[in-house]
KEKE-3310 file (N, C-alpha, C; in steps of 0.2 Angstrom, whole numbers, plus 5000, padded with zeros to 4 digits):
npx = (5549:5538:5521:5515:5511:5502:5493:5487:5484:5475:5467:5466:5457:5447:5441:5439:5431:5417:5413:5405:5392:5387:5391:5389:5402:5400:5394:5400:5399:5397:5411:5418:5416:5418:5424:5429:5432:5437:5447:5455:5457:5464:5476:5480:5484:5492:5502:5506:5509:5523:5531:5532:5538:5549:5553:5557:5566:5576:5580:5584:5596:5595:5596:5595:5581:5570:5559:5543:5547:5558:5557:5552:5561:5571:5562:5559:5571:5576:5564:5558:5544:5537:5527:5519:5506:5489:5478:5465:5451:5439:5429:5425:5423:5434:5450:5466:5484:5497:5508:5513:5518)
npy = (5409:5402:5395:5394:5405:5413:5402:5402:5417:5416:5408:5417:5428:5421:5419:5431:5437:5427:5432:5444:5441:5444:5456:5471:5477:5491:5499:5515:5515:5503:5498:5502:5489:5475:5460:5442:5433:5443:5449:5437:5435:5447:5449:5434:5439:5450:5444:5433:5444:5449:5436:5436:5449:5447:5437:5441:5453:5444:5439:5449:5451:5457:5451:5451:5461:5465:5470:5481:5492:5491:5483:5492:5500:5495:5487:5496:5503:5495:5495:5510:5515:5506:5509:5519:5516:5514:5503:5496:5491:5479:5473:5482:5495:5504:5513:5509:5513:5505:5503:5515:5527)
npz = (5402:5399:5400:5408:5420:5412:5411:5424:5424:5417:5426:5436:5429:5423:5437:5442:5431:5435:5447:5441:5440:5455:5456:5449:5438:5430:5437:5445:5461:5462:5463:5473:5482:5493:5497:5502:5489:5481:5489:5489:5475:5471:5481:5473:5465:5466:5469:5459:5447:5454:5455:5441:5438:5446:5437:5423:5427:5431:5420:5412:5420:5432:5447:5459:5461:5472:5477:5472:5466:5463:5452:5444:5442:5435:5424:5417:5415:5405:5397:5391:5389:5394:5405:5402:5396:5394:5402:5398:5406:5403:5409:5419:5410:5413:5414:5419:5426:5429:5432:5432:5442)
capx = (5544:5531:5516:5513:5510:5497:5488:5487:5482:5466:5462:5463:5454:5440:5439:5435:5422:5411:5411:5400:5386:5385:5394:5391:5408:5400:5392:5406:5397:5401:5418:5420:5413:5422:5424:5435:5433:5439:5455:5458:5458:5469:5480:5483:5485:5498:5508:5509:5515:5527:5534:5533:5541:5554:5556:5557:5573:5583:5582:5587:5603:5595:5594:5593:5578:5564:5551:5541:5550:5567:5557:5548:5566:5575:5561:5558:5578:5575:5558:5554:5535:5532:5520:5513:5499:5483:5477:5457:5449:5432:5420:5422:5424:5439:5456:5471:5490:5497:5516:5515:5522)
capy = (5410:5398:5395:5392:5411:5414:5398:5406:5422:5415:5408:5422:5431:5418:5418:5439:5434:5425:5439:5449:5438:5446:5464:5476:5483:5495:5504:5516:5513:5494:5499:5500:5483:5471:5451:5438:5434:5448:5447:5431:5435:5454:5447:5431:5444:5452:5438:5433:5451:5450:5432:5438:5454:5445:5433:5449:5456:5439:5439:5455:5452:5460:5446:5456:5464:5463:5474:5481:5500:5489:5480:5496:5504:5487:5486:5505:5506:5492:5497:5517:5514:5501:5510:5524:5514:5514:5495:5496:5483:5479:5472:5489:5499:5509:5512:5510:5515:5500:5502:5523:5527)
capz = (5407:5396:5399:5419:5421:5406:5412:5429:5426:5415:5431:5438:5426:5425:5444:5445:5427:5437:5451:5437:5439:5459:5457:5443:5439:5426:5442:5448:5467:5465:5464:5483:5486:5495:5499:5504:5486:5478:5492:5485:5469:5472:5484:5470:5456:5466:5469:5450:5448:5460:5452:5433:5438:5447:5433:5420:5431:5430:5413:5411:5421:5439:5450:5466:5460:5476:5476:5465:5466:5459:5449:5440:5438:5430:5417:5413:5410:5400:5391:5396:5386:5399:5409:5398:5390:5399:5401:5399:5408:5399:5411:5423:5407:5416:5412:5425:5424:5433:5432:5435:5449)
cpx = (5538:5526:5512:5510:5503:5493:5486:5483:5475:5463:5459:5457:5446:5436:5435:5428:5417:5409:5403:5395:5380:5386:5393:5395:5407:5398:5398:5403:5400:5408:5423:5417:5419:5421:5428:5437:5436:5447:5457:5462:5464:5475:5487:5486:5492:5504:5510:5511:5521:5533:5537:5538:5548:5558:5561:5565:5579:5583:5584:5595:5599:5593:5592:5587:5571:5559:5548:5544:5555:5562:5552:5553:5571:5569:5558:5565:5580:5570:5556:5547:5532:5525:5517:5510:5496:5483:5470:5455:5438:5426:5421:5420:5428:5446:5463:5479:5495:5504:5518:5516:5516)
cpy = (5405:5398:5398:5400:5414:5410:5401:5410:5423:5412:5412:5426:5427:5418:5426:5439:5434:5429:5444:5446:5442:5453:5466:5481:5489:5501:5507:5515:5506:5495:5499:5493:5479:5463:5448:5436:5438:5449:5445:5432:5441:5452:5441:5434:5445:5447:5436:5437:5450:5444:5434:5443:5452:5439:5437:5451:5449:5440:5445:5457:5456:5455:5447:5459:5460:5466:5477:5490:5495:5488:5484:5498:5500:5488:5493:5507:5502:5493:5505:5519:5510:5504:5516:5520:5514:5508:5498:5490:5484:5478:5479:5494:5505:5509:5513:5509:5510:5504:5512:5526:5531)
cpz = (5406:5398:5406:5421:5417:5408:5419:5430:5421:5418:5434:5437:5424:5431:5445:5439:5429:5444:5446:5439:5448:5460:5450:5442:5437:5430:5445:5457:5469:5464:5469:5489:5487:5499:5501:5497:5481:5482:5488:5480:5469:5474:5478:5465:5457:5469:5463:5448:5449:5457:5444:5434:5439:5444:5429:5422:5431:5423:5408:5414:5428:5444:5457:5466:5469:5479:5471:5463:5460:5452:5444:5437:5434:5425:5415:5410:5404:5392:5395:5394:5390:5402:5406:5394:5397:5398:5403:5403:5408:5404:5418:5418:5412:5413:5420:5421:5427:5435:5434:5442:5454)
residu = (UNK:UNK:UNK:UNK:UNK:UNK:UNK:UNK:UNK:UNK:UNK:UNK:UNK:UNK:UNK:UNK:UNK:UNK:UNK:UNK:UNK:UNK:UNK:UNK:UNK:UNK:UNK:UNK:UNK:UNK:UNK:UNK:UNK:UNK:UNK:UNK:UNK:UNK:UNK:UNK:UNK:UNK:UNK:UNK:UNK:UNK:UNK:UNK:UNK:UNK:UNK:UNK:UNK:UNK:UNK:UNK:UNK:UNK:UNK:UNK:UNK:UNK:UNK:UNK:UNK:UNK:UNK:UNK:UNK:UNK:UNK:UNK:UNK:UNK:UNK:UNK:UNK:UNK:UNK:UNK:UNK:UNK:UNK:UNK:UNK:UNK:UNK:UNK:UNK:UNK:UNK:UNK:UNK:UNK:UNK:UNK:UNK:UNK:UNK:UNK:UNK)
# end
């Protein structure tokens, strides 16, 4: 997969950054704020998702893989710890389950 996807999703992650500077994640209220920016960025996220996941499934031998259901149960019968971790995410101080169903 190298790098293309990593450099990608540090723009991502710089893009929603300097959101901080307008929306305080830390307040659960600003939680339901919404922009064209914050689209962009959500929308882009989930299409790199969508690409990694459906890298993910060829190289596991699932090449039919095309949504993110398949593409939950090709890498869970691969890895079944996949989605029990929480992923914290710092600047809201929240934790989310992504991959649980």
């Amino acid at each position: 997969m190298g790098y293309l996807y990593w450099d990608y999703y540090l723009s991502l992650e710089n893009d929603l950054l300097k959101t901080k500077r307008f929306v305080d994640f830390s307040q659960e209220s600003n939680l339901k704020v919404n922009s064209i920016e914050f689209a962009r960025i959500i929308l882009s996220s989930c299409a790199e998702i969508d690409m990694v996941c459906k890298e993910l499934c060829k190289k596991l031998n699932k090449p039919k893989c095309n949504n993110i259901k398949n593409y939950r149960e090709t890498i869970l019968a691969y890895n079944s710890n996949f989605n029990i971790f929480n992923r914290k995410v710092i600047c809201a101080n929240i934790q989310v389950s992504p991959f649980k169903e």
